[in-house]
C-alpha positions in Angstrom: 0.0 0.0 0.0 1.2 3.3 -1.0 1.6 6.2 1.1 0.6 9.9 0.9 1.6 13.0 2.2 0.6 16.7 2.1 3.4 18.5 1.3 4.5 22.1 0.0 2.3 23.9 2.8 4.7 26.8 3.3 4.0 30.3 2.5 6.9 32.9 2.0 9.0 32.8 5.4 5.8 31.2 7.2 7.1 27.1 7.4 4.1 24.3 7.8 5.3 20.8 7.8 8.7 18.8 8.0 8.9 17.9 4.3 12.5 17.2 3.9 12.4 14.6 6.9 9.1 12.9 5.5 9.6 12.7 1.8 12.1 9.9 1.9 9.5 7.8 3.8 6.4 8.3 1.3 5.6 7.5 -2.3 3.1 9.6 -3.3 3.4 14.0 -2.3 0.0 15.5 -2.5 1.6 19.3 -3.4 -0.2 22.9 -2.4 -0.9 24.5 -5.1 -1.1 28.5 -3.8 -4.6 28.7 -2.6 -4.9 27.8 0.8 -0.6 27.3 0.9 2.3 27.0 -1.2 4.1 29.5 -3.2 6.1 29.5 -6.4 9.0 29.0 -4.8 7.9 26.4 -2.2 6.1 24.2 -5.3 9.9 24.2 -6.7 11.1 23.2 -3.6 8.6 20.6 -2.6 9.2 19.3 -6.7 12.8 19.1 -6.6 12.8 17.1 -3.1 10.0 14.8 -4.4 12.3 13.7 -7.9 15.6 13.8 -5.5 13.1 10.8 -3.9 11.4 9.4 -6.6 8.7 9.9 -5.2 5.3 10.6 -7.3 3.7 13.7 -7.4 0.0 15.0 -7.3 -1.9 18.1 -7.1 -3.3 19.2 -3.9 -6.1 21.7 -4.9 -8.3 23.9 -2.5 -10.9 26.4 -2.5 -9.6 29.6 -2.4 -8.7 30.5 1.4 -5.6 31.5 2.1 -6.4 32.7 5.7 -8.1 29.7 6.1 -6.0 27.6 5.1 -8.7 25.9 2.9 -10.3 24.6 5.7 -14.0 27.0 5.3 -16.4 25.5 2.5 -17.2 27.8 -0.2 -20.5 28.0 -2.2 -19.2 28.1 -5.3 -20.7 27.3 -8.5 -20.3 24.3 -11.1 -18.1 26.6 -13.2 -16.4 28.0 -10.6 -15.1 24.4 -9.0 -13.9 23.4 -12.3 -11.9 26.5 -13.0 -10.5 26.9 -9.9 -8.9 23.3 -9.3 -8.0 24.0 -13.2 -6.1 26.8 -13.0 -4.4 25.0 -9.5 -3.1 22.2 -11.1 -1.8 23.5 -14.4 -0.2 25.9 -12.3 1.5 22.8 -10.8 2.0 20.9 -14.0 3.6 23.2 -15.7 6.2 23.6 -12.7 6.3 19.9 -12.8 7.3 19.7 -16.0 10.3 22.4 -16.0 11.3 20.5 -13.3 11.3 17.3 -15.4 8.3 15.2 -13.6 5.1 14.6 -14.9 1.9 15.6 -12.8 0.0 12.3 -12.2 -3.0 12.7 -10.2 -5.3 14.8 -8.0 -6.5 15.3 -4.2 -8.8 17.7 -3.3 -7.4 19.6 -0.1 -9.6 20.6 3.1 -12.9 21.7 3.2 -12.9 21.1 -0.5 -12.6 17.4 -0.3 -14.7 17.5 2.5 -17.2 19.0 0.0 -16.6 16.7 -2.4 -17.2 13.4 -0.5 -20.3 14.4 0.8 -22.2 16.8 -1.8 -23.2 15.6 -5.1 -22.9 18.4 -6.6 -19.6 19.2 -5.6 -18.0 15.7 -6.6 -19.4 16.2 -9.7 -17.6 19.6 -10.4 -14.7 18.0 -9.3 -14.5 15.4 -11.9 -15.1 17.5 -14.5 -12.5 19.8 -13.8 -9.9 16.6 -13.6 -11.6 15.0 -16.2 -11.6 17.8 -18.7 -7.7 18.4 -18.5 -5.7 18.7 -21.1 -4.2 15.2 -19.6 -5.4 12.2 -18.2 -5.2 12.4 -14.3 -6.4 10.1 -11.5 -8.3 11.6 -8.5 -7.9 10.5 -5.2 -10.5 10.1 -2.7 -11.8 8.9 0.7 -12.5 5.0 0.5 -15.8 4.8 2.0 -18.6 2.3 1.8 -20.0 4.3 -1.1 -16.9 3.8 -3.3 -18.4 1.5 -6.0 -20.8 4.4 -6.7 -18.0 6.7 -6.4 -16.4 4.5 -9.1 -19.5 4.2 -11.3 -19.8 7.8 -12.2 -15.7 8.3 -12.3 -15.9 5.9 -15.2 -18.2 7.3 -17.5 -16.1 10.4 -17.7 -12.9 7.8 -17.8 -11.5 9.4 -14.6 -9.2 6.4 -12.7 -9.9 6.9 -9.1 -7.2 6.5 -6.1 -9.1 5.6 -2.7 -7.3 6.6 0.5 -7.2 5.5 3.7 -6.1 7.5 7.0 -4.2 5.6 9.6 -4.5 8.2 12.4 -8.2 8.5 12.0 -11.2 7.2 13.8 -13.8 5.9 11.5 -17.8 6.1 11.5 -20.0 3.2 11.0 -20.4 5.0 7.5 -17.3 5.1 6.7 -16.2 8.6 7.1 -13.7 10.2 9.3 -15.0 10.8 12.6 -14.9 14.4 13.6 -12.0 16.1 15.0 -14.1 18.0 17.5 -15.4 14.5 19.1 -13.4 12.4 21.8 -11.3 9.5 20.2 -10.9 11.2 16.8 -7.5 10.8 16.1 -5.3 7.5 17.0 -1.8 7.7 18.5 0.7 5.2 18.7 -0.3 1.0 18.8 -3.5 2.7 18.4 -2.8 3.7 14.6 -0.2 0.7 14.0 -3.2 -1.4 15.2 -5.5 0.1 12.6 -2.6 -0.2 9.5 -2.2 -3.6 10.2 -6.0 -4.6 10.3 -7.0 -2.6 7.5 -3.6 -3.7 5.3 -4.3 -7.6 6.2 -7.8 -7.9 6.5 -9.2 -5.1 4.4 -10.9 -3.5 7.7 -11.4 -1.1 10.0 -12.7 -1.4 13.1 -15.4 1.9 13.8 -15.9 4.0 16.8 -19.3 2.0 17.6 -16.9 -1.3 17.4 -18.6 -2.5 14.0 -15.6 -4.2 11.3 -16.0 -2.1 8.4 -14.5 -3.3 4.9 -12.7 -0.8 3.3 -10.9 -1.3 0.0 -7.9 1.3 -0.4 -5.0 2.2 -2.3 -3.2 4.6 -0.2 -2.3 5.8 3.5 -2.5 9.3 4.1 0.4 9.8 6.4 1.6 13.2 8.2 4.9 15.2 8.4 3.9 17.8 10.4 6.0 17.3 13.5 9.0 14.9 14.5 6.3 12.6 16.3 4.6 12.4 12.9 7.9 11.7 11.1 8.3 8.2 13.8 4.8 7.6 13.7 5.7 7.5 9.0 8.4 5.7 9.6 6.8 2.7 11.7 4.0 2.8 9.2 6.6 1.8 6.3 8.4 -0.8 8.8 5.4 -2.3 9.2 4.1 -2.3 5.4 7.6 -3.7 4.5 
């Protein structure tokens, strides 16, 4: 199972994340794009130390809030979404390829993917706007007992989907992340190896009601934010290997 990362989240001198320890631990770098963090400068960066790696790079799109850091939903239009995530990642891509790498895929950052697992209308904007690039791109999103029909609607706009798991996070009975704001949210420690190793051997997790929920998933989404997050990465990978 791969493993993902949000990277590139520095702004000017303002520093968000310890992306030089984590990159050499992940395989896929989800990469600001400048609207909720990132800069010109810090995309280069964040580029350069993800081919130094090897590591594969994506397109971390957001509603536009830089003082929120992309976390505030937006009520955009249809038109809006698209052009908005567009003008994101060919912003990217274009660095990407100057820098010699080739933009493979898409994850929706914040209150933006948020958005897009759980309206419609939103998901649907989405997958136009990844779906009428100028290249083919996957799109990565939350594995959740709804993926089939997730799937199903990917397809007919011949959109290859990436579902993601989170090994820090509490699930519901539905299949989506438990809130931050309630007790239990986030797992530390055995807690989170725990949850890795059931979900990467039995293809489960277990919910915050104690149900075994099957999720089917691609990728981990890890965090580099800190040097406990940076252990907590590298015993992931120890145990994947």
């Amino acid at each position: 199972m791969k493993l993902n990362c949000d990277l590139g989240e520095s702004f000017g001198s303002w520093q968000m994340g310890l992306d030089v320890e984590v990159m050499p631990h992940i395989d896929m770098a989800n990469i600001a794009c400048g609207f909720h963090a990132g800069d010109a400068d810090v995309m280069a960066r964040t580029l350069a130390l993800a081919k130094q790696h090897g590591v594969v790079v994506g397109a971390h799109p957001s509603y536009p809030d830089l003082q929120g850091f992309g976390r505030r939903s937006m009520a955009l239009s249809h038109s809006e979404i698209v052009n908005c995530m567009r003008y994101q990642i060919a912003a990217l891509d274009g660095m990407a390829l100057s820098a010699g790498l080739s933009l493979s895929y898409v994850k929706p950052h914040g209150a933006l993917y948020n958005d897009m697992m759980s309206k419609p209308a939103v998901f649907a904007a989405v997958l136009d706007a990844v779906a009428g690039f100028y290249k083919p791109l996957k799109l990565m999103i939350l594995a959740t007992a709804r993926q089939q029909e997730f799937a199903a609607q990917a397809k007919a706009q011949s959109v290859e989907l990436i579902f993601e798991a989170f090994a820090d996070r509490r699930y519901t009975d539905e299949g989506t992340l438990t809130p931050r704001s309630q007790s239990g949210a986030v797992l530390h420690g055995a807690e989170m190896l725990a949850q890795v190793a059931q979900l990467v051997k039995q293809g489960t997790v277990t919910t915050a009601s104690g149900k075994q929920l099957a999720l089917s998933a691609d990728t981990l989404c890890v965090h580099g934010d800190n040097q406990a997050a940076i252990a907590q990465v590298q015993q992931i990978r120890a145990l994947l290997k």
